[in-house]
C-alpha beads as a LAMMPS data file, in Angstrom:
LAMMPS data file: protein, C-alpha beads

177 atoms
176 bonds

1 atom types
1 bond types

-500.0 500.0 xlo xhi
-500.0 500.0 ylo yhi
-500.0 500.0 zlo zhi

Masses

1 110.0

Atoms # bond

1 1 1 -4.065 1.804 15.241
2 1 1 -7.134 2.141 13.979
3 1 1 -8.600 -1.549 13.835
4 1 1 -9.746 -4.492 15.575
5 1 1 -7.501 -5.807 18.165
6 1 1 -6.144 -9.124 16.227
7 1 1 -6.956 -7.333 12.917
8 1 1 -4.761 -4.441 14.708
9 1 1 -2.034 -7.341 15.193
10 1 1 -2.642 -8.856 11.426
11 1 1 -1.603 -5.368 9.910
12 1 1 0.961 -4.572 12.331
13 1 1 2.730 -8.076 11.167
14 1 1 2.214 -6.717 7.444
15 1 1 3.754 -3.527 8.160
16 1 1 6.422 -4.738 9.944
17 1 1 7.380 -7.498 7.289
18 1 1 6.859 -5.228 4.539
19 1 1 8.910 -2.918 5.501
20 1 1 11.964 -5.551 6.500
21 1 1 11.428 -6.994 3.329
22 1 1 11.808 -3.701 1.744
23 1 1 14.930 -3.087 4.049
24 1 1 16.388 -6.173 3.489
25 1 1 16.235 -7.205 -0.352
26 1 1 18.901 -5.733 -2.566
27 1 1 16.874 -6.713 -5.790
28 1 1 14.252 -4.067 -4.733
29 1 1 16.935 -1.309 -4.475
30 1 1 16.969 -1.817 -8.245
31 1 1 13.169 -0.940 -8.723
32 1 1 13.656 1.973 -6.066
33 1 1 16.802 3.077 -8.440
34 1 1 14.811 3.449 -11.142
35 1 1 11.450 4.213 -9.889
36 1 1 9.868 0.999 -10.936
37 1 1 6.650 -0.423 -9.323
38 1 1 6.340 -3.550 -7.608
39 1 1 3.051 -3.973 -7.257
40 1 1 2.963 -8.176 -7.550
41 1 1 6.209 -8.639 -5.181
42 1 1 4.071 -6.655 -2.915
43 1 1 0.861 -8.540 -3.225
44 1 1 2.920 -12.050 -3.317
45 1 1 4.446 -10.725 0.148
46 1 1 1.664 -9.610 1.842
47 1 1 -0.336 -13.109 0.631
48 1 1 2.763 -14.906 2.235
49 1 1 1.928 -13.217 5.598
50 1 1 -1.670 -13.616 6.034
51 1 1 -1.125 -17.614 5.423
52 1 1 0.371 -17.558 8.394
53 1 1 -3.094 -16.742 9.778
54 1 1 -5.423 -17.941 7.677
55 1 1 -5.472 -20.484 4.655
56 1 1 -8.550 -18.367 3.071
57 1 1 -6.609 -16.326 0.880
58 1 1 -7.440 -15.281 -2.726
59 1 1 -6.219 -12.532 -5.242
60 1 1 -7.103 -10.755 -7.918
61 1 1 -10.846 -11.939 -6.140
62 1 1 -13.720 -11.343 -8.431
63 1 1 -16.708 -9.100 -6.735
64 1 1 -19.206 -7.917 -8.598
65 1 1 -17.381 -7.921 -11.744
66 1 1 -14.251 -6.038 -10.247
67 1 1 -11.254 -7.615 -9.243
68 1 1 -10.162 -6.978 -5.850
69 1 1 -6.164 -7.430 -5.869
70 1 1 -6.409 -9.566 -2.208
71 1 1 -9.418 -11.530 -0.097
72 1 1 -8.732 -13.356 3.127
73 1 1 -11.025 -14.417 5.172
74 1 1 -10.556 -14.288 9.047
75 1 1 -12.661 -15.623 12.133
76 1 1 -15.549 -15.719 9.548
77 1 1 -15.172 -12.099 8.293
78 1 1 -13.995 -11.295 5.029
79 1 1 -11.067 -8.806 4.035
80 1 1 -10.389 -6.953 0.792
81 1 1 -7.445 -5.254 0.189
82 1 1 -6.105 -3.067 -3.038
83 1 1 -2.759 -2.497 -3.054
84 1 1 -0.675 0.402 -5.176
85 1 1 3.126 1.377 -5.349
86 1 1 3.385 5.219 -5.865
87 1 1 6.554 5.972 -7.314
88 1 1 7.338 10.018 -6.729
89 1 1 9.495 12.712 -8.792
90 1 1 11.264 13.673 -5.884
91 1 1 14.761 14.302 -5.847
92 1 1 17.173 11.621 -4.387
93 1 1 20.836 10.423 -4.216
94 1 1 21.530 7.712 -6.580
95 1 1 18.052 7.298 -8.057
96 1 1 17.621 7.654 -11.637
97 1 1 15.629 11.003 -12.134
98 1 1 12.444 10.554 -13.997
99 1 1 9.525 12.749 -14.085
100 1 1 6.649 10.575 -12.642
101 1 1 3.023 12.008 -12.385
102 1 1 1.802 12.289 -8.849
103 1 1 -1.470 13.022 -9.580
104 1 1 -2.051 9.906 -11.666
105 1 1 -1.244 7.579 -9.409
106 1 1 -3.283 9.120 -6.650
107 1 1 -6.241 9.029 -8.596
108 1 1 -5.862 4.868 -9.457
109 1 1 -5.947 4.988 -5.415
110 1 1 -8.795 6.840 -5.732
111 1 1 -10.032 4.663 -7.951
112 1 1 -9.486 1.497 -6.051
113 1 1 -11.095 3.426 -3.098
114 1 1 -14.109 3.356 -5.048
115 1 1 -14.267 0.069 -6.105
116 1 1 -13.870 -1.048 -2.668
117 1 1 -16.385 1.206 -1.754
118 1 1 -18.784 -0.394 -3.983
119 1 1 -18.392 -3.890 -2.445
120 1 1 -21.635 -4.216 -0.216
121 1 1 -20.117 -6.358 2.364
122 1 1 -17.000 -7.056 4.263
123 1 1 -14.074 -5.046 5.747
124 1 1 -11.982 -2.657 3.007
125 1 1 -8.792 -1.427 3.298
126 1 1 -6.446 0.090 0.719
127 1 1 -2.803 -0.105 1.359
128 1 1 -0.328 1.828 -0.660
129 1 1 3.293 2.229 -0.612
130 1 1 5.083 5.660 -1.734
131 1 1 8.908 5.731 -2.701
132 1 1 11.026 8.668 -3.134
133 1 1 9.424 10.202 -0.429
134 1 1 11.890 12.142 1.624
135 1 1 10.845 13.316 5.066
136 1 1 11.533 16.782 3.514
137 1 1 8.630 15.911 0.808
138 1 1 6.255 14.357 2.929
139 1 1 3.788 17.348 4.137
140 1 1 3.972 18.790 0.594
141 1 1 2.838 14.743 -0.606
142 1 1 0.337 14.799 1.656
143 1 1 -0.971 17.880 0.972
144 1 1 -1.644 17.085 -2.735
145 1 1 -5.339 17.495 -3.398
146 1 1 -5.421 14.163 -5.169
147 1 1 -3.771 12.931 -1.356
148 1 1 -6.392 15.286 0.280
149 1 1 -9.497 13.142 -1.457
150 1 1 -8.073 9.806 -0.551
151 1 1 -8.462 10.992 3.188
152 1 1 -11.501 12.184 2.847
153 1 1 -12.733 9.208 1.523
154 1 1 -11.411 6.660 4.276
155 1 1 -12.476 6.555 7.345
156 1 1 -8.848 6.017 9.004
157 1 1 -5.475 6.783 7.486
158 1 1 -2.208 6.032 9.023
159 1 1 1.199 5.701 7.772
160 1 1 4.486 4.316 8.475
161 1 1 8.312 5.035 7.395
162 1 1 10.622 2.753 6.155
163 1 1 13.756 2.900 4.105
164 1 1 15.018 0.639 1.011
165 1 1 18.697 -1.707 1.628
166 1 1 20.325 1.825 -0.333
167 1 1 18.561 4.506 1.868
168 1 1 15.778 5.595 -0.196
169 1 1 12.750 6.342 1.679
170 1 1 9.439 5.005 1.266
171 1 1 6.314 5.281 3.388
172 1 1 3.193 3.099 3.828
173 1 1 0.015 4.070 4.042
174 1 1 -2.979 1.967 4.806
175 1 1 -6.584 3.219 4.857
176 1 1 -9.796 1.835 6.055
177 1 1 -12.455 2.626 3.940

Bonds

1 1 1 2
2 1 2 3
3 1 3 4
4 1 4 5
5 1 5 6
6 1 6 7
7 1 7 8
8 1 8 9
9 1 9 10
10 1 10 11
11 1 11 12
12 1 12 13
13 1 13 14
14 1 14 15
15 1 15 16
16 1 16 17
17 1 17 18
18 1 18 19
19 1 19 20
20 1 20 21
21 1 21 22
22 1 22 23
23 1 23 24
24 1 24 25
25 1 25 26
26 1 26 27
27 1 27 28
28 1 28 29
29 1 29 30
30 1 30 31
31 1 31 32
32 1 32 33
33 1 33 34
34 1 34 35
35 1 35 36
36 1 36 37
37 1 37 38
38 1 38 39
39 1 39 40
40 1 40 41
41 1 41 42
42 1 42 43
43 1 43 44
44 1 44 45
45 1 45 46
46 1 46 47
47 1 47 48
48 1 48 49
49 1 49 50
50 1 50 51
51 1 51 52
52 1 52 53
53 1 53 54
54 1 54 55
55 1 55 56
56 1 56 57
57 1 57 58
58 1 58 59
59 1 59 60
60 1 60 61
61 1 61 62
62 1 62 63
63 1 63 64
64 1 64 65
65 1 65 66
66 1 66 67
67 1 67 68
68 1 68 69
69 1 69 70
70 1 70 71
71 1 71 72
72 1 72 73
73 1 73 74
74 1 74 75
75 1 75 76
76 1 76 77
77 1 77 78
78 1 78 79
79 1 79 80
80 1 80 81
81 1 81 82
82 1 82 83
83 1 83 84
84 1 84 85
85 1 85 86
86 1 86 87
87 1 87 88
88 1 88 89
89 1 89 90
90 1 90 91
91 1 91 92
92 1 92 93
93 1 93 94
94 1 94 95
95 1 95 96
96 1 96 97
97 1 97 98
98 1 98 99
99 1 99 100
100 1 100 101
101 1 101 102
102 1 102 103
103 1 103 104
104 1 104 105
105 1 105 106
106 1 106 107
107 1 107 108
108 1 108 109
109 1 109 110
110 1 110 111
111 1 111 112
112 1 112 113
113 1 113 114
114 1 114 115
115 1 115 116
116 1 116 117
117 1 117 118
118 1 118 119
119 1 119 120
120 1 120 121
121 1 121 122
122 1 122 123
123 1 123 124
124 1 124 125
125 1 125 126
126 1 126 127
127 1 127 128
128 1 128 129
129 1 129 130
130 1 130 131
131 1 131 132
132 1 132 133
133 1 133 134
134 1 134 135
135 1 135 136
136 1 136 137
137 1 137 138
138 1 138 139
139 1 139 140
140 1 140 141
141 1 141 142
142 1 142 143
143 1 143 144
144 1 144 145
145 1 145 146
146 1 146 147
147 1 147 148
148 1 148 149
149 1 149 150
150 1 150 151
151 1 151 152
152 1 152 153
153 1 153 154
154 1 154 155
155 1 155 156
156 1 156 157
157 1 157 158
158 1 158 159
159 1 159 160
160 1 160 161
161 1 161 162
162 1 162 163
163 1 163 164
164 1 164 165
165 1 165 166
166 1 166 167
167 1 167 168
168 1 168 169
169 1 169 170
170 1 170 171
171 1 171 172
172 1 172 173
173 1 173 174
174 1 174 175
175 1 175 176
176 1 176 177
């Protein structure tokens, strides 16, 4: 992985909980069912991990007039995070089909990108969690132009699999920018 050895450890953890969280709570197969975001379960999660590090840990953090979604500060450095669910159109047993725009939802990534990108100081990451992706899906996903410009403008990109409690794939991705 791309960062810092303990930071390297901090975001493994995340993953890893994240995505047994995911695995493990039948109340998110609903959201998955129906393509519904859960954006604040995730941030409430991911806040619940990182006090087990540090007790420095804001959200919806106010910098320069934006609000960054989650701030932690560790060994003196500071951390912003934005976070995004990315619900997909892609086809899937059991899900409720809906016709959900790609494109928008890669450019408020985009956006957040930017507004990290703006912050003068500290260590930026965006983290971002698509469902309905099948593994079938996943090249055509990522080669999306909208995907294309979030790579280009992070330094690192990596990604992990995972699958809700009713099988439905999802796959994080977490960015340095």
């Amino acid at each position: 992985m791309f960062l810092g050895n303990k930071m390297n450890y901090i975001f493994r953890k995340i993953i890893k909980e994240i995505s047994k969280k995911i695995n493990n709570k039948k109340g998110l197969e609903v959201f998955a069912i129906h393509r519904a975001k859960f954006e604040g379960w995730l941030k409430v999660e991911i806040c619940d991990i990182l006090l087990s590090f540090t007790q420095e840990v804001k959200v919806e953090y106010g910098k320069n007039g934006k609000k960054i979604d989650i701030f932690f500060k560790y060994n003196k450095c500071g951390y912003y995070i934005e976070l995004k669910t990315i619900n997909t159109s892609y086809k899937c047993n059991y899900v409720v089909r809906k016709n959900k725009p790609i494109t928008n939802n890669l450019e408020s990534v985009i956006n957040d990108i930017n507004k990290l990108k703006n912050l003068k100081n500290g260590n930026k990451y965006i983290f971002f969690i698509v469902f309905l992706l099948p593994k079938n899906k996943v090249q055509s996903f990522e080669d999306n132009i909208n995907f294309k410009e979030i790579e280009s403008n992070v330094n690192k990109i990596e990604s992990f699999n995972g699958k809700f409690s009713n099988n439905v794939p999802f796959k994080i991705y977490i960015g340095e920018i």
